[in-house]
Steps between C-alpha positions, in 0.01 A plus 500: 500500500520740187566873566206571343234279739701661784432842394144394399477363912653824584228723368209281653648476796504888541176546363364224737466784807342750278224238370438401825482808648265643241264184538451576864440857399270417239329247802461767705345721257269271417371415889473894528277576187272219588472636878415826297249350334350306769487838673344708248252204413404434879426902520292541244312195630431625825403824286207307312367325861501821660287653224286141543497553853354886527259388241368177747485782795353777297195216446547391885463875587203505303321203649566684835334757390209350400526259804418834703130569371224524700305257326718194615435681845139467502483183316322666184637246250286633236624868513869353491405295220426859322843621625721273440344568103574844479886401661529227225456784270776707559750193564607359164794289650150283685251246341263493755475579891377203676321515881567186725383418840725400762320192490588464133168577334476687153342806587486723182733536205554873302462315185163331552184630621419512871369193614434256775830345733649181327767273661868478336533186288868474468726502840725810487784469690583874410130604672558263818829693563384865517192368724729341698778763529301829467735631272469575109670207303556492113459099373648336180331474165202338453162482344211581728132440463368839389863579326604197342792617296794486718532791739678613824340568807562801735309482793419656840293422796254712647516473891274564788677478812658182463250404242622456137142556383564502131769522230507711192679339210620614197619333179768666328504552116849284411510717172627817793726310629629414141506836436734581830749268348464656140602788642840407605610558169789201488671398201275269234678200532538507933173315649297663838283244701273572803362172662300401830594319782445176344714656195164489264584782230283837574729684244710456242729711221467342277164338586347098456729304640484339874797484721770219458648266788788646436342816577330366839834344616698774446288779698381231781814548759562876523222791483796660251753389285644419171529205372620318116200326326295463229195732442151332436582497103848297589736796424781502767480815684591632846233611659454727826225486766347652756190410754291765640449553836129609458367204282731259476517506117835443371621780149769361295730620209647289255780588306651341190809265623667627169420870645651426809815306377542718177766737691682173597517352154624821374781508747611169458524537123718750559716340766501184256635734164728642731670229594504336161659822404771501759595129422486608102733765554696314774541257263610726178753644733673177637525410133708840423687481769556140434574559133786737605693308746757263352600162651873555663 
């Protein structure tokens, strides 16, 4: 073998630990930024659901309220009727405030003028559960029959006893909860999703577009995580998740894969110019030194 391949094996031989060793390092880097980011990104998640959250039991807290009046009491449906108007007023977040029997008969509606009883058309599965549990539920989004843009439902029973004697329901303006999301301020190109239990879209930034499969599989096995997808436009992105206690709804973030990755790309490059540069001077040098030794 010539002098000058051996010095040529020489120099990658020595810079074989070093590359190594700095690919490892760069490895490691790269596990520990995106731990930082899944961090950061699962925080600020649980930061949006708990503003979702104390707006769901500031309308709970409400219903109470209202739950409490004397009317119900006495079984004057007709001065509740008048009530529940004047409450509707000073709750912008509510379409309507909606009086059920435990038997599940229509009983007045804020939004209509007081009439006579009419039975529910559509089953609610929502409305069977408070009856059945005595405790305030919040359902998924759908349409109703006085509402019938899509809403959410907070509701709470009114007990007797042992009696759940009615429920009070109230639909919840989806533009509010739009607006708790808007005010997470993210960056424009990073994508914030709030979804039901049956992962039906009640929110999104930005808005119109209904949640992927990719979405539903990847937020169906854990109440949190993080997970590599694609958002609902087909952009890769990781995205973080969270499920709240108090509804059920599940909050994602999506984040740019390129956002994610960027601080891995830009360490690599470097790694990869280093090491060309090594072997280019490497090189040079076993050609000097080669050039100046003679054959005996």
């Amino acid at each position: 073998m010539k002098l000058q391949s051996r010095l040529f094996l020489l120099v990658a031989a020595a810079l074989a630990p070093m590359v190594v060793f700095a690919t490892v390092a760069a490895l490691m880097l790269l596990q520990h930024e995106r731990e930082t980011m899944e961090r950061d990104a699962i925080g600020r998640a649980r930061s949006a659901m708990s503003a979702v959250d104390t707006h769901l039991r500031g309308s709970i807290a409400s219903l109470e309220t209202l739950a409490a009046s004397r009317n119900l009491e006495t079984g004057n449906i007709a001065a509740f009727h008048a009530e529940s108007q004047r409450v509707l007023r000073t709750q912008p977040g509510w379409v309507n405030i909606g009086l059920t029997s435990g038997s599940k008969v229509q009983l007045a509606n804020a939004v209509y003028a007081f009439g006579k009883p009419e039975p529910l058309i559509a089953a609610d599965d929502g409305l069977d559960a408070v009856v059945r549990t005595a405790r305030p539920g919040i359902g998924g989004v759908a349409a109703g029959n006085v509402v019938t843009s899509p809403t959410v439902r907070v509701r709470v029973p009114v007990s007797y006893g042992e009696e759940v004697r009615y429920v009070i329901s109230a639909p919840l303006n989806l533009k509010q909860l739009a607006a708790l999301l808007e005010a997470q301020r993210l960056p424009e190109d990073w994508v914030i999703t709030l979804v039901d239990r049956e992962k039906r879209v009640i929110a999104r930034i930005p808005a119109g577009v209904p949640a992927s499969d990719n979405f539903r599989e990847g937020t169906e096995h854990d109440p949190e995580g993080w997970f590599l997808g694609r958002t609902m436009e087909g952009r890769p992105a990781y995205t973080a998740y969270v499920t709240s206690d108090l509804s059920g709804w599940v909050l994602a973030i999506g984040i740019p894969a390129s956002a994610v990755e960027a601080g891995a790309q830009r360490t690599f490059t470097i790694l990869g110019a280093g090491v060309i540069l090594a072997l280019a001077l490497g090189a040079l040098l076993a050609l000097m030194i080669a050039g100046r030794i003679s054959p005996p």
